[in-house]
Biopython code that builds the backbone (N, CA, C, O; Angstrom):
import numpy as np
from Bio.PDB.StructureBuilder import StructureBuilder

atoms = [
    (1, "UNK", "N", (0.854, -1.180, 0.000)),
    (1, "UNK", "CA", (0.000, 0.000, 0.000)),
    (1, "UNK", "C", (0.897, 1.240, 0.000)),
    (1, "UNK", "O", (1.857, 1.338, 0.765)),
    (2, "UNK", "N", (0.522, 2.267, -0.964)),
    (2, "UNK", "CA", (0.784, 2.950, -1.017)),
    (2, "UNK", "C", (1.054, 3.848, -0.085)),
    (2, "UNK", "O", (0.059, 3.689, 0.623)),
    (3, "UNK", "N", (1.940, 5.031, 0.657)),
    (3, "UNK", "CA", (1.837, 6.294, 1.365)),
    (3, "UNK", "C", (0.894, 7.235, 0.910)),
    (3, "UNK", "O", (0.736, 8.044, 1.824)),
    (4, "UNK", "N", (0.132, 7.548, -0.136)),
    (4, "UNK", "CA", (-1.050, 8.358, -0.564)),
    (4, "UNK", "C", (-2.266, 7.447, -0.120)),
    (4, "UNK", "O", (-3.333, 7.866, 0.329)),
    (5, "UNK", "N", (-1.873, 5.975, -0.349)),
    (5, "UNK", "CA", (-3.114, 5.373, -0.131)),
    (5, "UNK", "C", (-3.317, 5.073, 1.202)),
    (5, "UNK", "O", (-4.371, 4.511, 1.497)),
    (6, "UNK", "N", (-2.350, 5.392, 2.242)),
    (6, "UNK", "CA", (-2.212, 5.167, 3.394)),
    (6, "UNK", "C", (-3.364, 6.381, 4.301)),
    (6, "UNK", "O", (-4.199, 6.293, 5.202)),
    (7, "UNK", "N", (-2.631, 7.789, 3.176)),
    (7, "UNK", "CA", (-3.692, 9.095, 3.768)),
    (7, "UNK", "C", (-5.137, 9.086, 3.728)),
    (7, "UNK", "O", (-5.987, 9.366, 4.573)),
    (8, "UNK", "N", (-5.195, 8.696, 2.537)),
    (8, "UNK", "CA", (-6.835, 8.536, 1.695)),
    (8, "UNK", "C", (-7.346, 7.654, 2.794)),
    (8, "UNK", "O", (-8.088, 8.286, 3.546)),
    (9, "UNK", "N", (-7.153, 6.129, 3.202)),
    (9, "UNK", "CA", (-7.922, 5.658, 4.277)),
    (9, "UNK", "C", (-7.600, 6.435, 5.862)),
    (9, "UNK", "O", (-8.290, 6.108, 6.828)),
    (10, "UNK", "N", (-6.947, 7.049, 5.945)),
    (10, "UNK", "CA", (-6.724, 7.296, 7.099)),
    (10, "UNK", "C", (-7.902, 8.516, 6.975)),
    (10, "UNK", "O", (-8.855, 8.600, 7.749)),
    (11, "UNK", "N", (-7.744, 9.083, 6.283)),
    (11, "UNK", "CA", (-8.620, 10.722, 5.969)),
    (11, "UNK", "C", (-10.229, 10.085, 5.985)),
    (11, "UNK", "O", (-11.148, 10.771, 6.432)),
    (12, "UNK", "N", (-10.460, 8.707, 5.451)),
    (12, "UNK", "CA", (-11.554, 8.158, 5.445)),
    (12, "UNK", "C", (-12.068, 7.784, 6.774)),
    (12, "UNK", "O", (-13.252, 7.955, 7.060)),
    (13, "UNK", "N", (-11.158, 7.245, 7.646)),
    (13, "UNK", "CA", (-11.422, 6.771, 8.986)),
    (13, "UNK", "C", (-11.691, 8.175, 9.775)),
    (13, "UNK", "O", (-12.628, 8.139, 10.573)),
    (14, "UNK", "N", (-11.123, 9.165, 9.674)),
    (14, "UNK", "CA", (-11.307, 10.248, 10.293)),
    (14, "UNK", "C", (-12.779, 11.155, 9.921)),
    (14, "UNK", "O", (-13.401, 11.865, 10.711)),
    (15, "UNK", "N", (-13.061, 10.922, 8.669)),
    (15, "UNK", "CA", (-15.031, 11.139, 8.576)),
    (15, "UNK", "C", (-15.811, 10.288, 8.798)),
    (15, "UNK", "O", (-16.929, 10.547, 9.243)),
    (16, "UNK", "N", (-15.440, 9.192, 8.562)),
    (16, "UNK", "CA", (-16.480, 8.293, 9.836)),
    (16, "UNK", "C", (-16.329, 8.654, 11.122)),
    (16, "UNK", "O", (-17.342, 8.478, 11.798)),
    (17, "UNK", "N", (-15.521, 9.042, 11.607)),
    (17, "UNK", "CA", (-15.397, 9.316, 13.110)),
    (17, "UNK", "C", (-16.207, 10.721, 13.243)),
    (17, "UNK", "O", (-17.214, 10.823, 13.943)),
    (18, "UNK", "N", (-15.864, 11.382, 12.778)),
    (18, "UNK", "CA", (-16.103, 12.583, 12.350)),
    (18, "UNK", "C", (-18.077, 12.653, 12.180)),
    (18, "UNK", "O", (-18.760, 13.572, 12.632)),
    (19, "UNK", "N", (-18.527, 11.648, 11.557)),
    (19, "UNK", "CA", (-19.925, 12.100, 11.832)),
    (19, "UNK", "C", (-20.778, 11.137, 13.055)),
    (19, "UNK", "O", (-21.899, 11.236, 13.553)),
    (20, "UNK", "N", (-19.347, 9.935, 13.295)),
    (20, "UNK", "CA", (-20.306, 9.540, 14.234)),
    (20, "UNK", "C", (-20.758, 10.691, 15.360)),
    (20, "UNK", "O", (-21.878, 10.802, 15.858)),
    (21, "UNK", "N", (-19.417, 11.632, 15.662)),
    (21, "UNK", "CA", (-19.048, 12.294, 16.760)),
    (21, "UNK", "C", (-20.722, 13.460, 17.037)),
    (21, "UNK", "O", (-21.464, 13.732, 17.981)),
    (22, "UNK", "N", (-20.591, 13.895, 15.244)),
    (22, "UNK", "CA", (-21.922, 14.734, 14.964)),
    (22, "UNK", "C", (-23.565, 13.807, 15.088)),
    (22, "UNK", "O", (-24.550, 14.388, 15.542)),
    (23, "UNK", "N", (-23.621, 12.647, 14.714)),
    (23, "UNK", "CA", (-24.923, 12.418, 15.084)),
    (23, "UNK", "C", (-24.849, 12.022, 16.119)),
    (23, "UNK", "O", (-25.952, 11.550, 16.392)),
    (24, "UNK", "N", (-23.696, 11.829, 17.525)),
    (24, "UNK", "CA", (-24.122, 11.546, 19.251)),
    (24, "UNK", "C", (-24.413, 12.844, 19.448)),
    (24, "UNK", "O", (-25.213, 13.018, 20.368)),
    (25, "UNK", "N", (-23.959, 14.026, 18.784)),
    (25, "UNK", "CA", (-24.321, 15.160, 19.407)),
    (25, "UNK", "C", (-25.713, 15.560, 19.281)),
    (25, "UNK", "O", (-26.119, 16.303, 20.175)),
    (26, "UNK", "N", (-26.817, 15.119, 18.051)),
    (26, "UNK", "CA", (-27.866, 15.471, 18.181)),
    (26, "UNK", "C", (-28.981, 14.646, 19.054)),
    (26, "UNK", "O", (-30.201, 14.805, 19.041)),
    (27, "UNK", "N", (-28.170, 13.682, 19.848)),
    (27, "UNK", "CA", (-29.149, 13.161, 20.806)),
    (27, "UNK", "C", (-28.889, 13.759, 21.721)),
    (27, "UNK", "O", (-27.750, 14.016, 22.109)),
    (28, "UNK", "N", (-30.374, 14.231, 22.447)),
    (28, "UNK", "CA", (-30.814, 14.799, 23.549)),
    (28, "UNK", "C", (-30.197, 14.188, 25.477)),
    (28, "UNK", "O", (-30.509, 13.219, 26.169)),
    (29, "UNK", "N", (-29.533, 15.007, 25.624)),
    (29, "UNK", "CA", (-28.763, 14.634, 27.327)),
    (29, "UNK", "C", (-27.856, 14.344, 27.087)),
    (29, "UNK", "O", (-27.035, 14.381, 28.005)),
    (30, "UNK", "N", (-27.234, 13.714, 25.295)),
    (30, "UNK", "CA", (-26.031, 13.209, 25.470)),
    (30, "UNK", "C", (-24.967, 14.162, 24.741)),
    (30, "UNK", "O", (-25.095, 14.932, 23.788)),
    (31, "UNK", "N", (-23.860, 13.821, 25.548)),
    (31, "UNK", "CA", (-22.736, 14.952, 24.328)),
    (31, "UNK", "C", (-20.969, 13.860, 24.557)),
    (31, "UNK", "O", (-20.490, 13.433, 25.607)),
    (32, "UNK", "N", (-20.603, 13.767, 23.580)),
    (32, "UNK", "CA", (-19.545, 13.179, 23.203)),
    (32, "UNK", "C", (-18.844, 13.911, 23.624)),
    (32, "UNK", "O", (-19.297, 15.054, 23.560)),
    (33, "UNK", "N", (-17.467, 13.807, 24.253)),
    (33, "UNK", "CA", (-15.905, 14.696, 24.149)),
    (33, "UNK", "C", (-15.034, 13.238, 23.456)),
    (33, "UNK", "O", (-15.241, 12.025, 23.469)),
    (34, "UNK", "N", (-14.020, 14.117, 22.900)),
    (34, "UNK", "CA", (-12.875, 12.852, 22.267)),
    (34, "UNK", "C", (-11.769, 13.803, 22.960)),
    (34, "UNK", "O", (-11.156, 14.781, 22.533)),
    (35, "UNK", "N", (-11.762, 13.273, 23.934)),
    (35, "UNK", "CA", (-9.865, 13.772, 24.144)),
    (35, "UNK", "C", (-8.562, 13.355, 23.697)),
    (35, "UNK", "O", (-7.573, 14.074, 23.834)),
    (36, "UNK", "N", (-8.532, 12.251, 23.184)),
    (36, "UNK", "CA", (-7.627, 12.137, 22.022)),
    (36, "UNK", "C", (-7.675, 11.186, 20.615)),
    (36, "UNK", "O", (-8.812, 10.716, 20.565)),
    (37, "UNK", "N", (-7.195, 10.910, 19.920)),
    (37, "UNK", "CA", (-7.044, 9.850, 19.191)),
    (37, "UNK", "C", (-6.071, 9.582, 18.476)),
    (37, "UNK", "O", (-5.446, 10.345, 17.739)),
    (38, "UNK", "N", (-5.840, 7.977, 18.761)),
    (38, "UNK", "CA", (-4.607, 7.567, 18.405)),
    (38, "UNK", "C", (-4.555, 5.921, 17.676)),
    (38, "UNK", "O", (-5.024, 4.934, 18.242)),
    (39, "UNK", "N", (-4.017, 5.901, 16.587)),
    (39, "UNK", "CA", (-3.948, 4.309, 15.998)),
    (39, "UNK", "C", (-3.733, 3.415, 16.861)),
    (39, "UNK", "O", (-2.726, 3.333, 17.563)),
    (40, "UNK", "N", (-4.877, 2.526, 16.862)),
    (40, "UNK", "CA", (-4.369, 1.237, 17.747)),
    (40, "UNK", "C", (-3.529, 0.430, 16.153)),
    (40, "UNK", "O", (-3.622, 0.360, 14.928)),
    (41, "UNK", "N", (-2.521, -0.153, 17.639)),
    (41, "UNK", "CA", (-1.125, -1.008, 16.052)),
    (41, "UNK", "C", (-1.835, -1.877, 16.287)),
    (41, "UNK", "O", (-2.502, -2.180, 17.276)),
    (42, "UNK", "N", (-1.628, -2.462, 14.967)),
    (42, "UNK", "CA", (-2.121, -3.818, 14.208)),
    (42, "UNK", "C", (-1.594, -5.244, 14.669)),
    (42, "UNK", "O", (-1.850, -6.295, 14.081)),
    (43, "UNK", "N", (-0.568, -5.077, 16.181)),
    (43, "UNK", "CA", (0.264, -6.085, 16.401)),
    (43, "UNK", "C", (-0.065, -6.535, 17.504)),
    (43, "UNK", "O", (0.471, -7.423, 18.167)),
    (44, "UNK", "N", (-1.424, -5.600, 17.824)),
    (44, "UNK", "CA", (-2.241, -6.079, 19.068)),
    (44, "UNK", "C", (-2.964, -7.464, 19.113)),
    (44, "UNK", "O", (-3.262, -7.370, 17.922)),
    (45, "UNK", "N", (-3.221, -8.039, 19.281)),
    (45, "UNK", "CA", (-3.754, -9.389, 19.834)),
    (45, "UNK", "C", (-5.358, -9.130, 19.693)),
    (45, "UNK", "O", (-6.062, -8.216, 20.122)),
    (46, "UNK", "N", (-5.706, -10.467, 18.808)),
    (46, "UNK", "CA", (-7.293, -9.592, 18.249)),
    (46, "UNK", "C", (-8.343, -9.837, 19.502)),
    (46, "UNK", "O", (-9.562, -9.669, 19.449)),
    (47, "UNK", "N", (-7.671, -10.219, 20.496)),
    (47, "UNK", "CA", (-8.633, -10.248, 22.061)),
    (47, "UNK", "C", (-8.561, -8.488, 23.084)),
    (47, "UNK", "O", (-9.162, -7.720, 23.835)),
    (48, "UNK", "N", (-7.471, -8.727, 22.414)),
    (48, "UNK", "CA", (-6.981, -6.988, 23.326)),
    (48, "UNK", "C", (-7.776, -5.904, 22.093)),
    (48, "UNK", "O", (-8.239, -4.978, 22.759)),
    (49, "UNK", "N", (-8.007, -5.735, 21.039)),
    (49, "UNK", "CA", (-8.677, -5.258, 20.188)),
    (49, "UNK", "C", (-10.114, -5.667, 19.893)),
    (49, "UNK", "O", (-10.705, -5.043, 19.011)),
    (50, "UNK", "N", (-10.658, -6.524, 20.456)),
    (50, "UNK", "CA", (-11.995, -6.954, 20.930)),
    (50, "UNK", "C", (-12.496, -6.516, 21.898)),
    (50, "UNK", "O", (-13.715, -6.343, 21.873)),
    (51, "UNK", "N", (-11.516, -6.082, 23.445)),
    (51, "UNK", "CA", (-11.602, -5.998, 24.228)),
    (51, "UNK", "C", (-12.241, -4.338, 23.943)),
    (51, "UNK", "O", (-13.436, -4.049, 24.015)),
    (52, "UNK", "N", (-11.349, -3.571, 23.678)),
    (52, "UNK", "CA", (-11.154, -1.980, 23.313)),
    (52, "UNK", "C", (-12.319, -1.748, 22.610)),
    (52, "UNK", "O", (-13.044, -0.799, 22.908)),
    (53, "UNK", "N", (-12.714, -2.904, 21.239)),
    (53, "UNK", "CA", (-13.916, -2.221, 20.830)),
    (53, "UNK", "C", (-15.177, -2.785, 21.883)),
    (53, "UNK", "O", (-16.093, -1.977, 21.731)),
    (54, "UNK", "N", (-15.468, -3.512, 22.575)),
    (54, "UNK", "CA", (-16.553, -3.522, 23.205)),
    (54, "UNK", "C", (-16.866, -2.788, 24.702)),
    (54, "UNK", "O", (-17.986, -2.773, 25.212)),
    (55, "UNK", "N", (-15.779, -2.243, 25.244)),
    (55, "UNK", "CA", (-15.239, -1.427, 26.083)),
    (55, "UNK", "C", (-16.159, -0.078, 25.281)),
    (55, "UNK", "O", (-17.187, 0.311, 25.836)),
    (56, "UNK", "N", (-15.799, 0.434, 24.245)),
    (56, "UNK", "CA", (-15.995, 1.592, 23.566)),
    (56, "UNK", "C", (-17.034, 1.247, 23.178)),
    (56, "UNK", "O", (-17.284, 2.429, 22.942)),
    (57, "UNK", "N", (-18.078, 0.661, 22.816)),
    (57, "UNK", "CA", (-19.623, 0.091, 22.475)),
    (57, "UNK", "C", (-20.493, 0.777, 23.625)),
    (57, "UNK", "O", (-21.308, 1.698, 23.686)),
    (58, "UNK", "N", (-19.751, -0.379, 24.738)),
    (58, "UNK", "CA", (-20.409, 0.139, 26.130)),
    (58, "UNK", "C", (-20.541, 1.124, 26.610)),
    (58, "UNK", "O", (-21.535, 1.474, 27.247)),
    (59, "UNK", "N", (-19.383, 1.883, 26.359)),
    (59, "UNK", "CA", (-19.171, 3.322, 26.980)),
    (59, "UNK", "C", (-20.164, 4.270, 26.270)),
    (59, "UNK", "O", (-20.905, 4.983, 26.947)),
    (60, "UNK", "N", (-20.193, 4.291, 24.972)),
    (60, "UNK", "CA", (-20.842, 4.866, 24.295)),
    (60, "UNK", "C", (-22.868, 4.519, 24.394)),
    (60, "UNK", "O", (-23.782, 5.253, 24.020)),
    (61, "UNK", "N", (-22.916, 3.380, 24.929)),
    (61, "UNK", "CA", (-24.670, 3.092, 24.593)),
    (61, "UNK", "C", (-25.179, 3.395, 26.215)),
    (61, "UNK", "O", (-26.365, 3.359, 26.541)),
    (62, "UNK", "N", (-24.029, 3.707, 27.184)),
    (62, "UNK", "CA", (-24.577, 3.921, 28.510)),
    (62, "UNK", "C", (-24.976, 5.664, 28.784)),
    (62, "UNK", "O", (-25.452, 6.026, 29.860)),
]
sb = StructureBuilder()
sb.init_structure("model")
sb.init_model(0)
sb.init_chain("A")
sb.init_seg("    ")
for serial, (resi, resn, name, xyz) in enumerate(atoms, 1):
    if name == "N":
        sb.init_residue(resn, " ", resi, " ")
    sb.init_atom(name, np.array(xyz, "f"), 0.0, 1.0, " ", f" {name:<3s}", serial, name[0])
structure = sb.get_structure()
């Protein structure tokens, strides 16, 4: 993979994020903050990256 093609998905991952961030904001009581974001590496263990996304599911539907 390319270094252009590296930006293009990365720039892609960042507007998905990007509107999830905007439609939590139009629900009522709730409001999102992102205090940071950072690539999880790919050399993680797909239990520790299972873990993180259902961690972040939860956090988000409570």
């Amino acid at each position: 993979m390319s270094s252009y093609e590296n930006v293009n998905n990365d720039n892609e991952i960042l507007a998905v994020i990007a509107a999830a961030i905007a439609a939590m904001e139009t629900r009522p009581g709730h409001r999102l903050v992102v205090r940071s974001m950072r690539q999880i590496p790919q050399t993680s263990p797909v239990w520790n990256t299972a873990g993180r996304l259902e961690r972040l599911s939860r956090d988000l539907n409570s």
